[in-house]
LOBA-525208 format. One line per 5 residues: number of its first residue (from 0); for each residue z, x, y negated of C-alpha. Coordinates in steps of 0.5 Angstrom, whole numbers, plus 2048, in hexadecimal, padded with zeros to 3 digits. Example, Ala and Ser with C-alpha at 12.3 -4.5 7.8 and 13.67 -1.06 7.14 Angstrom:
BEGIN
0	810/819/809 | 80E/81B/802
REM end
This chain:
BEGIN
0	800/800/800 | 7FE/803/7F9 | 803/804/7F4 | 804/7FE/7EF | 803/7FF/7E8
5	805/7F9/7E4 | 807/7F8/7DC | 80D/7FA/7DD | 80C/800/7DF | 80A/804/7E5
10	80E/800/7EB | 811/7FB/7ED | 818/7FC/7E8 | 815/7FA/7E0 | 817/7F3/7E1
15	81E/7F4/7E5 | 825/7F2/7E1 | 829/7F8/7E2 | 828/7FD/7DD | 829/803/7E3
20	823/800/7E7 | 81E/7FF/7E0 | 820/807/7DF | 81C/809/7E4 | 816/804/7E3
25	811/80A/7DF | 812/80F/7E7 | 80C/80F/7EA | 80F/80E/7F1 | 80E/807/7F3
30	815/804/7F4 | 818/7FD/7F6 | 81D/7FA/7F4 | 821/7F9/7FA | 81F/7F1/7FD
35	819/7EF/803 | 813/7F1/801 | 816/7F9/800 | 819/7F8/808 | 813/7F4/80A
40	80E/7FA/808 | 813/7FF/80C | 812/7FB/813 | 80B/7F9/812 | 809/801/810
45	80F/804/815 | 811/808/80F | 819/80A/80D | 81B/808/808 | 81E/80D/802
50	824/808/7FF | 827/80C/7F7 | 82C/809/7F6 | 82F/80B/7EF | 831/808/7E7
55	82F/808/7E0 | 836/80C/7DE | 835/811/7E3 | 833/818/7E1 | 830/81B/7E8
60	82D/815/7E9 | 828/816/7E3 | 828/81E/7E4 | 824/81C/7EB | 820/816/7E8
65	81E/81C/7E2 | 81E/823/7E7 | 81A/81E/7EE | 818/817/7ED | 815/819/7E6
70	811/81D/7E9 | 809/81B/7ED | 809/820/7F2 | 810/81E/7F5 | 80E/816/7F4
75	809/818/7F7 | 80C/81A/7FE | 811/814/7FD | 80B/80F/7FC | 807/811/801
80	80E/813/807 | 812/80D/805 | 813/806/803 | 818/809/7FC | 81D/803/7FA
85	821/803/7F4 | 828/800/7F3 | 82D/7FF/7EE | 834/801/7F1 | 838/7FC/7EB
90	833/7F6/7ED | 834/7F7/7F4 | 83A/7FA/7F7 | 839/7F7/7FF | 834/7FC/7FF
95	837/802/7FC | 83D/801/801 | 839/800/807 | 836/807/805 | 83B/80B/802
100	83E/809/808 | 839/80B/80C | 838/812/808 | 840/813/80A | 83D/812/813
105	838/816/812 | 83B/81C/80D | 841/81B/80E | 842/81C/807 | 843/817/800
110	83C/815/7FE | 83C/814/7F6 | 836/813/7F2 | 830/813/7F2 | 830/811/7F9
115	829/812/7FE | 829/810/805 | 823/80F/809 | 823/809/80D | 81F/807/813
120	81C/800/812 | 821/7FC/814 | 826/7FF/80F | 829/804/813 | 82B/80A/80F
125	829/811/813 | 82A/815/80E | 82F/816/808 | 830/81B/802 | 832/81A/7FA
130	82E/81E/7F4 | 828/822/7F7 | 826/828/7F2 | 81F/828/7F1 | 81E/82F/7F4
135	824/831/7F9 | 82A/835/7F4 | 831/835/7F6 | 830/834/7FD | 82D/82E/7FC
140	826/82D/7FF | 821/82B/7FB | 81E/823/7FA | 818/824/7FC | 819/828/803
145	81E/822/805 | 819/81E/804 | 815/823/809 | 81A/823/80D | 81B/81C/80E
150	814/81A/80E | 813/81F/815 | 81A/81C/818 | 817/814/817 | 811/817/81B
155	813/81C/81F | 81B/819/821 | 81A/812/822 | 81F/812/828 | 824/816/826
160	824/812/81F | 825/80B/823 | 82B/80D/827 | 82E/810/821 | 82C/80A/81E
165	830/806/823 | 837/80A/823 | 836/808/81C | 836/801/81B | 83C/802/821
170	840/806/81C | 83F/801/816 | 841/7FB/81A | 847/7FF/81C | 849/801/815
175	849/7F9/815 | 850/7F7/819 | 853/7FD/81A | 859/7FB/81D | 860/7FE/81C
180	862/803/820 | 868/803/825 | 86F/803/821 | 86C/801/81A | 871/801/815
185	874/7FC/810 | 872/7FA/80A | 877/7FD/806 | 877/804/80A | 86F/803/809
190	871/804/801 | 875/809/802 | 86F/80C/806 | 86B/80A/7FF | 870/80E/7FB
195	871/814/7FF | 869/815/800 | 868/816/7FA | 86D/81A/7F8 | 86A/81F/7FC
200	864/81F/7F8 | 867/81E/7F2 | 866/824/7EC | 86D/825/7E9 | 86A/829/7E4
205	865/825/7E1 | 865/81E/7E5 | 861/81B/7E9 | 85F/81C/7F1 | 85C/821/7F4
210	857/826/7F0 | 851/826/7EC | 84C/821/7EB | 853/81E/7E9 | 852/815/7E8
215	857/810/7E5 | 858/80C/7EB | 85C/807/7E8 | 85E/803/7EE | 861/80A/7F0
220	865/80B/7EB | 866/803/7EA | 869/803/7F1 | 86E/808/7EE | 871/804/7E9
225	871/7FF/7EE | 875/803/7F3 | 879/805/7ED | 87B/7FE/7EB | 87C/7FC/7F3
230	881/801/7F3 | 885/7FF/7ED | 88A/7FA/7F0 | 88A/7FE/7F6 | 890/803/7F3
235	88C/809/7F5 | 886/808/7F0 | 881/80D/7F1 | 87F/810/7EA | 87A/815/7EC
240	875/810/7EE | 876/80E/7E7 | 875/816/7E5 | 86E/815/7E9 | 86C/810/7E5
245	86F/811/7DF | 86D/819/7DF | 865/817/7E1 | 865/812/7DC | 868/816/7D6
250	863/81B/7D9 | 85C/818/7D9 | 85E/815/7D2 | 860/81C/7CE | 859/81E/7D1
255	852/81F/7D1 | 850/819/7D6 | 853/814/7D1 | 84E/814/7CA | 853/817/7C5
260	84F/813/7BF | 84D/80D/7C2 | 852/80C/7C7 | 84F/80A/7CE | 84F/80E/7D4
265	849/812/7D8 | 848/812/7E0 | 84B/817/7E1 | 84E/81E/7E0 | 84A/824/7E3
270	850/829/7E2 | 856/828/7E5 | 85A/828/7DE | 856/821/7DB | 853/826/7D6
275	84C/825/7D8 | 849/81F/7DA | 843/81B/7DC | 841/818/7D7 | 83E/811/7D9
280	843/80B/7D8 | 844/806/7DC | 847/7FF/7DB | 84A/7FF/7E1 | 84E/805/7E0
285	850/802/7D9 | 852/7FC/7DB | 856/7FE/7DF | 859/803/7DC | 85A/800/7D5
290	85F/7FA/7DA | 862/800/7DD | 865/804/7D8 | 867/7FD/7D5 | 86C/7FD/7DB
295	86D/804/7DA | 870/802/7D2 | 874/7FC/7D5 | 877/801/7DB | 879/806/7D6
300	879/805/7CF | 874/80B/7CD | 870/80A/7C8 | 86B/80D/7CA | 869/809/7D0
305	869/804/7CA | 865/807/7C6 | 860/809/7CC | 85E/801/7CD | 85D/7FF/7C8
310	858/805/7C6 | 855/803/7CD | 855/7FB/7CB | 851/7FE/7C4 | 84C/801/7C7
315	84A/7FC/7CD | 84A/7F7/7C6 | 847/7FB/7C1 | 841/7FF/7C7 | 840/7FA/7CC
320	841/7F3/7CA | 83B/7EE/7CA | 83A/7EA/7C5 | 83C/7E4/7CA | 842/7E7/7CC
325	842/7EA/7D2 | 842/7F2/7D4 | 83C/7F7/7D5 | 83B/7FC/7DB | 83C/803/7D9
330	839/808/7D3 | 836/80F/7D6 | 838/815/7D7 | 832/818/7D4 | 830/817/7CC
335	82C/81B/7C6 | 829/820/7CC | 830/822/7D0 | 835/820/7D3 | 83B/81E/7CF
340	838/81F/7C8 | 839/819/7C5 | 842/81B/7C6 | 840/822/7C4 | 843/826/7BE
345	844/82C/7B9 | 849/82E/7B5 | 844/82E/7AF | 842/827/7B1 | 849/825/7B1
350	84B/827/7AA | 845/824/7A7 | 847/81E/7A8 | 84E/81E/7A7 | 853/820/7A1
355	856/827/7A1 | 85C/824/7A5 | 85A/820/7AA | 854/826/7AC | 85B/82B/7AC
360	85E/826/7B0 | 858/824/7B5 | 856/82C/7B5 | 85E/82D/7B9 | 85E/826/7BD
365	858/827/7C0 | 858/82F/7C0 | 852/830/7BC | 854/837/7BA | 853/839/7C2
370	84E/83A/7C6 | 848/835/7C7 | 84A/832/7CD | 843/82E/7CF | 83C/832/7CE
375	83E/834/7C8 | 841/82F/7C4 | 848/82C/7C5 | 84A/826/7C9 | 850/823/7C6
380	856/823/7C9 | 85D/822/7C7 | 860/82B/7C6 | 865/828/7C3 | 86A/821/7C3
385	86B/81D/7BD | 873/820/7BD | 871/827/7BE | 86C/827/7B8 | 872/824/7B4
390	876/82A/7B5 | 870/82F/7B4 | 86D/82B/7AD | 875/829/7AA | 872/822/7AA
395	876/81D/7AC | 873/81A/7B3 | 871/813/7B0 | 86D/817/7AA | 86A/81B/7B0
400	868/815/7B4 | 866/811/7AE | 861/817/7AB | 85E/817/7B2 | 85D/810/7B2
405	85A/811/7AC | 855/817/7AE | 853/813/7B5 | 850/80E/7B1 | 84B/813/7AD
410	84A/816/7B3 | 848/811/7B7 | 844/80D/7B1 | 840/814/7B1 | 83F/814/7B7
415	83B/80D/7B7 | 836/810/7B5 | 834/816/7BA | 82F/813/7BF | 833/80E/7C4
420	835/810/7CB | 82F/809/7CF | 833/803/7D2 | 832/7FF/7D7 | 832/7F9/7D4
425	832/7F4/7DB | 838/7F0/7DC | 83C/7F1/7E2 | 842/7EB/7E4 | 846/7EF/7E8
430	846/7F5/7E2 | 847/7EF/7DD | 84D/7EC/7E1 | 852/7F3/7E2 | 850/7F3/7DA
435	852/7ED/7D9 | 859/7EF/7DE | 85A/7F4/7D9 | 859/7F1/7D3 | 85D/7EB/7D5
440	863/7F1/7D7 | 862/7F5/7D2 | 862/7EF/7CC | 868/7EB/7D0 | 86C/7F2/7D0
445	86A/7F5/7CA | 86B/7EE/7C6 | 864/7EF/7C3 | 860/7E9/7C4 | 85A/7EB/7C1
450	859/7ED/7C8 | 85B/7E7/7CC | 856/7E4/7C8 | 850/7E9/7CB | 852/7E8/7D0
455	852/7E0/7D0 | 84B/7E1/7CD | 848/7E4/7D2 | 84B/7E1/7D7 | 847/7DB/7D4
460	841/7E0/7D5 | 842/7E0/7DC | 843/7D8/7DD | 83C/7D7/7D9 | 839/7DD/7DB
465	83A/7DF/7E2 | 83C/7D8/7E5 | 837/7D3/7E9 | 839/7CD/7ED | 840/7D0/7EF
470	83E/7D8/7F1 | 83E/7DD/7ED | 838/7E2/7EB | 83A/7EA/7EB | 836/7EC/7E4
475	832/7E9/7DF | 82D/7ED/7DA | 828/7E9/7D5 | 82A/7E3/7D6 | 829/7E3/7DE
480	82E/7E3/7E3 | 82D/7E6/7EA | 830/7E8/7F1 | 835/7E3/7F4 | 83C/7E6/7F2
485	840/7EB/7F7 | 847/7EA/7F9 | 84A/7EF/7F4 | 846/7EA/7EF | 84A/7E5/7F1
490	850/7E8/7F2 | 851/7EC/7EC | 84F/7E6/7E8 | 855/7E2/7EC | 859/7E7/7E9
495	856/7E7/7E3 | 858/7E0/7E1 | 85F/7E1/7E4 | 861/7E6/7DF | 85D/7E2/7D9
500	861/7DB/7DC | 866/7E0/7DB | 865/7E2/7D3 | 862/7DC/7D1 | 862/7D5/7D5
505	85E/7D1/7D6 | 85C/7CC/7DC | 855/7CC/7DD | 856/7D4/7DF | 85B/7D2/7E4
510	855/7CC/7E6 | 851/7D2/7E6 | 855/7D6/7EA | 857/7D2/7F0 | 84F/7D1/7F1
515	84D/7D8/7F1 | 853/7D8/7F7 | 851/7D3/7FB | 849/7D7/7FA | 84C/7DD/7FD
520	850/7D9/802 | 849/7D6/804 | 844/7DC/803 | 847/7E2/804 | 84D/7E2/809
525	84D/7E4/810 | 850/7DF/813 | 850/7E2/81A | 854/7E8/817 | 856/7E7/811
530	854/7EA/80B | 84E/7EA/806 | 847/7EC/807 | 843/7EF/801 | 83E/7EB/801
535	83D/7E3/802 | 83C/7E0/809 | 835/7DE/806 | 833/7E5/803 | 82E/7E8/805
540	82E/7EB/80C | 82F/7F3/80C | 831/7F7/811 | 837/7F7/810 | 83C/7F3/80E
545	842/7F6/80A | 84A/7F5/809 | 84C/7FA/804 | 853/7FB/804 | 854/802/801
550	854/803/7F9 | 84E/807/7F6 | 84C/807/7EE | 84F/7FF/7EF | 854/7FC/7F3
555	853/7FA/7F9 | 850/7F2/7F9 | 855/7F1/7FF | 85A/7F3/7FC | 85A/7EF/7F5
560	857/7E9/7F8 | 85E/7E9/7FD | 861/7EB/7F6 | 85E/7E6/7F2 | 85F/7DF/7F8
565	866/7E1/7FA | 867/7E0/7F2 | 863/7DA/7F1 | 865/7D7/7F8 | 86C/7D8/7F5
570	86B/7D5/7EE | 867/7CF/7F0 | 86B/7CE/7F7 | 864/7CE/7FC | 867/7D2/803
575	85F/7D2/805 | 85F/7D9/7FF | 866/7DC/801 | 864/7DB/808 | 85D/7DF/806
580	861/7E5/803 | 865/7E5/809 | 85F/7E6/80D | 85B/7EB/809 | 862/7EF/809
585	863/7EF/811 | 85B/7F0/812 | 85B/7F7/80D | 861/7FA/811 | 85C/7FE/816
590	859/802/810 | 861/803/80B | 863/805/810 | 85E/80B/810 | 85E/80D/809
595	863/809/806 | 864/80C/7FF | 85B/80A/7FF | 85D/803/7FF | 862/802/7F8
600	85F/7F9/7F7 | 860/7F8/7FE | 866/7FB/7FE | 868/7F7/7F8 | 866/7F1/7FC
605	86B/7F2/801 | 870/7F4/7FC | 86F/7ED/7FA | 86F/7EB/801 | 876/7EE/803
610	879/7EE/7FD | 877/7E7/7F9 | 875/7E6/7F2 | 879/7E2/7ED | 876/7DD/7EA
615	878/7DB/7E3 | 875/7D4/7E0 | 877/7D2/7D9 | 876/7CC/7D5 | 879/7CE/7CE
620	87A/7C7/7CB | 87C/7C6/7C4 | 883/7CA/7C4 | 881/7D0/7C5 | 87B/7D6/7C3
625	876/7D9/7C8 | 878/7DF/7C6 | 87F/7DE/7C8 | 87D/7DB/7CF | 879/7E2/7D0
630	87D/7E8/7CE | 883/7E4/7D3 | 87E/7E3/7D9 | 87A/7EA/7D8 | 880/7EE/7D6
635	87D/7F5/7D9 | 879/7F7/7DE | 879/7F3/7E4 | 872/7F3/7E8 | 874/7EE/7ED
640	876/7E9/7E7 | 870/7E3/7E5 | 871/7DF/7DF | 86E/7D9/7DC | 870/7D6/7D6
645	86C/7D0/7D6 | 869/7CB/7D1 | 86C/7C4/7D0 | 865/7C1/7D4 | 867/7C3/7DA
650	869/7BE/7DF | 867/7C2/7E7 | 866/7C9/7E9 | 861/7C9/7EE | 864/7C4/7F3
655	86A/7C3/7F0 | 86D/7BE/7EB | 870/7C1/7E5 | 875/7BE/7DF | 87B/7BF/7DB
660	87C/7C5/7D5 | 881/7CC/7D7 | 880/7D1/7DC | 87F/7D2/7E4 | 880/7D8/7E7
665	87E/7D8/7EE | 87D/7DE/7F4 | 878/7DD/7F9 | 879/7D5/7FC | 880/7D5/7F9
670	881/7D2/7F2 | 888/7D2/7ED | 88A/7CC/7E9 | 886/7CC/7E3 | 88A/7CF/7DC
675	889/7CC/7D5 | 88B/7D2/7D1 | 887/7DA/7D0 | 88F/7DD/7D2 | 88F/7D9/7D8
680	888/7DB/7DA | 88A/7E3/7DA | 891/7E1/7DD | 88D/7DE/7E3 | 889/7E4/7E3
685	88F/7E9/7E3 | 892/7E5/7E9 | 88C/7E6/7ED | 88B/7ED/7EB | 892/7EE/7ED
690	891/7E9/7F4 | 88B/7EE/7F7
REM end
């Protein structure tokens, strides 16, 4: 079959939605989309299938677009060896968990992006690698004599591929219900297990876990400040998982993977020490990392954690909204010709733009007068604390902050007009959704409702936008939805409406709720097993069905649906959910057990199934203000905590009635008598603190 040329460029990608897909519509090799007509041409020609796998914010991916698939020989050699499928990773997570995890089977290594697997017509992938050079460098061979390699293999080998093909296939179906083992440990000693793993990779210097490529992993360090809180009333409260946490954090915010000027977090750091990052954002990190260091401020006070959220929250508002209120993707790593070019500063840039005070400030702050850290120029990170420029300027610390304050304001105006960093302006629910957690958090604990109002907005997005006849769409660009939502979209937007409920009532969220509860229940739930497939019991039919349990740069969909049910199941009194996330818990219990510490939102779902949550519902009335109620329900960190203050409207919550003003307290299925004062609430609440 030659290759199709239309207007929109020269394959099949120029009328795409993913900006990802479209970047690669002007390559002269002749790709797919991945979908019916690219598997049929492979079955008819008998050809394997070379599946790229990658996103539009990824650096390597469009080093190997620029140095292989731009270039005519070698899309020559893959247009006439192989039928070539592009797929965007963000749209299509069943995909790239399939064949990650087949790249895991077969390296025996971690994938990453890009990813290329050659696959047999029938989708069965027989060999796997990441980024391939152009020409071999570095140990790795060059693109165009894999392509070789493998073209001769598919001719040559046909057997030896077939039987590796089944033992794969084997493998997968395995990785689907791996039972636990013989002597399988409690819940309880499963979190210790957790706590203990990580502490083993933990780096007491300078944060985080295990060594460079260093990423945030907020559902790691989530998991340490749970455990901390979990152990508060225990007598013997284990500080050091808050150290972790804390140590981490404290870290990664006085770096350089967080955007010093505008506030927001890069990928990750290519360094052990934060300093240098990967410089593409992400929303998901953001997301989840502006909710996080909220928690991290109510656990401890510091001011810092304050002010890390809502420079985060800033960024996602000012940087990546859509003018109808929901979230974009991602900005590049790549602008102005280089990688991280747009963060990029000099001393003499500094001090054009700032008066003599604030460039001196800035110049010690960021360690200006040092060497450059980064091709030349500096990327800023902190050198020295607000508290320590204090003693070194004889400034008063307020004055140092407010001065900073006023030369981050000038720097990041003067760096609006640099050429920007390209974003990916398509609309990922699940994405949205750990935003919207986050700012809910964020706004609830910060007292900042301009927050609770963005994330109000775009949960009103979601609604509109992505759905359809009571099922969720994953993303959305232009004014088009596409791609039948996956669990983690209907898990984490389940969350999402819990934590905005949570900050701001209203009924129609909880309706919303409870119907994106029944769908998962419907179209996701292993009913044999227990658990939650990624994708719908309608989905396409692919070789390989996935259950994932482990957190990777999101938390595991198991673990925040059974999260999300067993709460939702509490609020609104259906034992269908709480039964649900009973079972998903029981069903993840043969892959805990191997690396527990992996595992942080299952284990925070199990956490809430041994210990259950407190559910707190408040109906103000007219003898007492909002604010009243919630300083005495939310008096400090207490994650297994959910408060509700609602409106005077509500009559049910989900199959129960519901009247009268005051306040209930309530731990799993047992319910106090309700209280009409604030200082009762927090005496109710100091009782059963003192009872667990």
């Amino acid at each position: 079959m030659a290759d199709q040329v239309n207007d929109f460029g020269n394959n099949r990608l120029g009328q795409a939605l993913s900006p990802y897909l479209q970047e690669h519509a002007d390559n002269p090799v002749d790709w797919y989309p991945w979908g019916p007509e690219a598997l049929a041409r492979a079955r008819e020609e008998n050809k394997p299938i070379l599946l790229s796998i990658g996103y539009s914010a990824c650096h390597w991916c469009h080093v190997m677009a620029e140095e292989s698939f731009s270039d005519p020989d070698t899309a020559r050699v893959m247009n006439e060896q192989f039928i070539n499928i592009k797929v965007d990773r963000e749209q299509r997570p069943d995909l790239d968990r399939i064949y990650q995890t087949a790249h895991q089977l077969l390296t025996g290594r971690g994938g990453g992006w890009p990813l290329t697997v050659f696959l047999d017509p029938e989708q069965t992938p027989f060999f796997a690698g990441t980024y391939f050079p152009a020409e071999p460098r570095h140990g790795l061979p060059g693109f165009r004599d894999v392509l070789s390699q493998i073209a001769t293999a598919w001719r040559e080998k046909g057997a030896a591929i077939a039987e590796q093909n089944t033992a794969l296939r084997e493998a997968l179906n395995r990785l689907t219900h791996a039972p636990a083992p013989d002597g399988a440990r409690s819940r309880r000693q499963l979190l210790e297990a957790a706590r203990d793993g990580l502490a083993e990779e933990f780096d007491e210097r300078f944060g985080g876990f295990g060594s460079a490529p260093k990423f945030p992993q907020a559902s790691q360090n989530e998991r340490l400040l749970r455990h901390y809180a979990l152990t508060l009333g225990e007598g013997q409260v284990d500080r050091h998982a808050l150290h972790m946490a804390c140590l981490t954090l404290r870290r990664m915010g006085l770096g350089g993977i967080y955007d010093q000027v505008g506030g927001g977090f890069a990928r990750y750091s290519v360094d052990d020490y934060w300093i240098i990052p990967h410089f593409e954002k992400m929303l998901t990190d953001n997301g989840q990392l502006l909710g996080l260091y909220a928690q991290a401020w109510q656990a401890t006070g510091d001011g810092l954690f304050r002010r890390i959220a809502r420079e985060t929250a800033d960024w996602v508002l000012r940087e990546m909204t859509h003018p109808d209120g929901g979230f974009f993707t991602s900005l590049d790593a790549d602008s102005g010709g280089g990688e991280g070019r747009f963060y990029l500063w000099t001393p003499d840039e500094v001090r054009a733009v700032l008066e003599p005070q604030e460039a001196r400030l800035t110049e010690l702050r960021f360690g200006l007068d040092e060497r450059a850290n980064f091709e030349g120029q500096w990327h800023l990170h902190v050198n020295m604390t607000f508290s320590e420029l204090a003693k070194r300027l004889q400034m008063p610390r307020d004055e140092v902050v407010s001065t900073w304050s006023s030369a981050r304001r000038k720097l990041l105006t003067a760096r609006e007009r640099r050429l920007r960093p390209g974003r990916d302006e398509k609309i990922l629910t699940s994405a949205n959704a750990l935003t919207i957690s986050g700012l809910a958090r964020a706004g609830r604990l910060l007292g900042e409702p301009d927050l609770v109002d963005a994330s109000d907005g775009a949960l009103r997005f979601l609604a509109r936008e992505l759905w359809q006849d009571e099922r969720l769409y994953a993303s959305w660009r232009n004014g088009v939805a596409e791609l039948t939502g996956y669990l983690d979209d209907y898990a984490d937007l389940l969350m999402a409406l819990l934590d905005q409920l949570e900050a701001r009532w209203r009924g129609e969220w909880l309706d919303w709720a409870c119907q994106l509860g029944e769908q998962l229940l419907a179209h996701f739930e292993d009913d044999e097993h227990g658990g939650f497939f990624l994708t719908a019991d309608d989905h396409e039919r692919l070789i390989h069905r996935p259950k994932p349990y482990t957190d990777d740069a999101l938390p595991s969909g198991n673990g925040v649906a059974a999260t999300a049910l067993g709460r939702l199941g509490h609020l609104t009194g259906r034992a269908r959910f709480l039964q649900a996330a009973e079972r998903a818990v029981e069903a993840s219990r043969g892959s805990v057990e191997r690396v527990p510490h992996a595992h942080g939102a299952v284990l925070n779902a199990a956490e809430e199934a041994m210990e259950p949550p407190e559910t707190v519902i408040i109906r103000p009335g007219s003898g007492h203000e909002t604010s009243d109620w919630r300083h005495a329900a939310e008096p400090g960190y207490a994650p297994r905590r959910q408060v509700f203050i609602l409106d005077d409207q509500t009559t049910r919550l989900g199959d129960q009635p519901f009247q009268g003003d005051g306040a209930w307290l309530c731990r799993g299925t047992h319910c106090l008598p309700p209280v009409e004062r604030p200082d009762e609430l927090r005496e109710q609440l100091a009782a059963s603190a003192d009872a667990q």
